[in-house]
C-alpha positions as CSV (number, residue, x, y, z in Angstrom):
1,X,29.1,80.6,112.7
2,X,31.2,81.3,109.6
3,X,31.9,84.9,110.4
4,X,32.7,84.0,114.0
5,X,35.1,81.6,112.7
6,X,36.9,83.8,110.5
7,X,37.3,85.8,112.9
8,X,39.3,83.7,114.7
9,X,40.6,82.5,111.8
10,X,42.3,86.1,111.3
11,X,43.1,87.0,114.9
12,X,45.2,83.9,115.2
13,X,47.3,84.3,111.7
14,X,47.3,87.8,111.2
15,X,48.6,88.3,107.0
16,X,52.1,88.9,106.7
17,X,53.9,91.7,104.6
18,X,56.9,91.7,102.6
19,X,59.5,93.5,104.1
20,X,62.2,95.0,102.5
21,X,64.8,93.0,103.6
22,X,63.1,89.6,102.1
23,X,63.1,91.1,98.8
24,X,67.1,91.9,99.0
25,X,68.0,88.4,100.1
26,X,70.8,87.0,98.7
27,X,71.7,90.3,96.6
28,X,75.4,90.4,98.6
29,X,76.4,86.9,97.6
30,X,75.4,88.0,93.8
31,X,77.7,91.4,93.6
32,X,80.2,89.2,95.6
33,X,80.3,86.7,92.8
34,X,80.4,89.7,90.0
35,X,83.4,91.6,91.9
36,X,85.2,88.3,92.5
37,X,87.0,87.9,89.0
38,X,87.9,91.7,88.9
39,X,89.5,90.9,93.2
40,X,91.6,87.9,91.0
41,X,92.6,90.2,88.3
42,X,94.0,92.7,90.9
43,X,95.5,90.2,93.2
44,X,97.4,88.3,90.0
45,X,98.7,91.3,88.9
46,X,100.3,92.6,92.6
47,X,102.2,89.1,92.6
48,X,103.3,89.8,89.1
49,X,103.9,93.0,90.2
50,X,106.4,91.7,92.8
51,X,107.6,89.1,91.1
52,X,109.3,91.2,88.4
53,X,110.2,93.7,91.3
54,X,112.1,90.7,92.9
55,X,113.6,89.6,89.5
56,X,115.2,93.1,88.8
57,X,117.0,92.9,92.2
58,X,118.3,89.6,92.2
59,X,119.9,90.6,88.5
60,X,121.2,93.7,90.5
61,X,122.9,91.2,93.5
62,X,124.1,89.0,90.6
63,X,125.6,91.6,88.6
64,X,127.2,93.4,91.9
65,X,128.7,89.6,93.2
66,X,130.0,89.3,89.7
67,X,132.0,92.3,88.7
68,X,133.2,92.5,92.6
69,X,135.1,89.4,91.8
70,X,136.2,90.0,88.6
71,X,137.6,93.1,90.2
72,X,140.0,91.1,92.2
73,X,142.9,90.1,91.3
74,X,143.1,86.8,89.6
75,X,145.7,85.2,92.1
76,X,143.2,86.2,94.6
77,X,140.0,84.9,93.4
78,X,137.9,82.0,95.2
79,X,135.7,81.1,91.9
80,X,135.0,82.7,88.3
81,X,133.3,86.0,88.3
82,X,130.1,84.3,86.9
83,X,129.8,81.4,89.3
84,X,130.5,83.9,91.9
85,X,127.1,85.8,90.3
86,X,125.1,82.8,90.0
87,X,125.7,82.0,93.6
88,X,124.8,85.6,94.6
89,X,121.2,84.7,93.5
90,X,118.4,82.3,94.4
91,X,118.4,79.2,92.8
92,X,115.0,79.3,91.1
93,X,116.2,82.6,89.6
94,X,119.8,81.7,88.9
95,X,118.9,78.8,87.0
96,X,117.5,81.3,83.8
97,X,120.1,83.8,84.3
98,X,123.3,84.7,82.5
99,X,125.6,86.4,83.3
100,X,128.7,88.2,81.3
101,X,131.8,90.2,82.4
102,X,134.4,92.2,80.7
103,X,137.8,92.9,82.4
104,X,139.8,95.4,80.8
105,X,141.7,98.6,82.0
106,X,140.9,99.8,85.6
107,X,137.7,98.7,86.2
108,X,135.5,95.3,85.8
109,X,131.7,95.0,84.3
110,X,129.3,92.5,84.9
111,X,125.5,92.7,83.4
112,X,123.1,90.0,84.4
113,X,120.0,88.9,82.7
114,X,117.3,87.5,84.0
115,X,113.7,86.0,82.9
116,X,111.1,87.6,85.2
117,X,108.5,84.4,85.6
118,X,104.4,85.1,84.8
119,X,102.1,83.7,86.9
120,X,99.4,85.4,84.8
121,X,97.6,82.6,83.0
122,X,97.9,83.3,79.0
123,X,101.1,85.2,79.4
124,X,104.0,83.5,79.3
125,X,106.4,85.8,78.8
126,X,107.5,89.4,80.7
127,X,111.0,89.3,78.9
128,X,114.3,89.8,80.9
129,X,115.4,92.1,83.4
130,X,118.8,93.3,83.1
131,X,121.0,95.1,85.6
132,X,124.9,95.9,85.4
133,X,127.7,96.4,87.9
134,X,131.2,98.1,87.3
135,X,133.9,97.7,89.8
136,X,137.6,99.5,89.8
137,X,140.3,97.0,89.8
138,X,142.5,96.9,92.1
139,X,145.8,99.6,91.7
140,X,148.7,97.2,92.5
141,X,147.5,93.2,92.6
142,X,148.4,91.6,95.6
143,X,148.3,87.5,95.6
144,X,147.1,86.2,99.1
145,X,149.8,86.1,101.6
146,X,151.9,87.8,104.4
147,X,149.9,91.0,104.2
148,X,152.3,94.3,104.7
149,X,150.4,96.5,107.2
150,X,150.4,93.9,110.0
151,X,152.8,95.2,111.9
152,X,151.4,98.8,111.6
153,X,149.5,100.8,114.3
154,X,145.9,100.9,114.8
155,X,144.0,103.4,114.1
């Protein structure tokens, strides 16, 4: 009766295999977690990246806004050359920014500085980016008023 009942036994629950695939469980969560901190590392430094790409512009715009007014003639002018520059850029990027001019001769120069922000955790610091304009003055300085070609033809 033994044998017959093993028998049985066996028939019912036949024995059972590893297969491959149980032994591999859970391996794509572990190589996910060891690539993870090098997908960080590559993310942080694309925003970086962009950051300091965005940065350089915006002392580029500054610098260009600047020495375009300074070019003008002072009777003419709306605002100081470097207000005018500071009000070409964003705010979170004009507030770090200086700006200086120099008018002389016939033509004006502006150069901007900026501090390019890190988001990079133990670096706090990517120094500035620095761009610079220069704009011809204006031949014969004209004050606003009656203009002189008004009653000229179109072209």
């Amino acid at each position: 009766m033994s044998t017959v009942g093993s028998a049985v036994r066996t028939a019912a629950r036949p024995r059972r295999r590893p297969h491959r695939h149980d032994r591999d469980r859970g391996q794509v969560s572990v190589e996910f977690l060891g690539f993870l901190p090098i997908l960080l590392v590559v993310a942080l430094a694309v925003v970086q990246l962009g950051l300091a790409a965005y940065a350089v512009q915006q002392a580029g715009t500054g610098a260009r806004a600047a020495a375009r007014t300074a070019s003008m003639d002072p009777a003419d002018r709306e605002t100081d050359p470097r207000s005018a520059g500071l009000a070409a850029m964003s705010g979170w990027v004009a507030r770090g920014a200086g700006i200086t001019v120099s008018e002389g001769g016939d033509e004006a120069r502006a150069t901007a500085r900026v501090r390019i922000p890190s988001v990079v955790p133990g670096i706090d610091d990517f120094g500035p980016a620095t761009r610079s304009a220069t704009m011809p003055r204006t031949a014969t300085p004209r004050a606003l008023g009656p203009r002189t070609d008004e009653g000229a033809a179109p072209r």
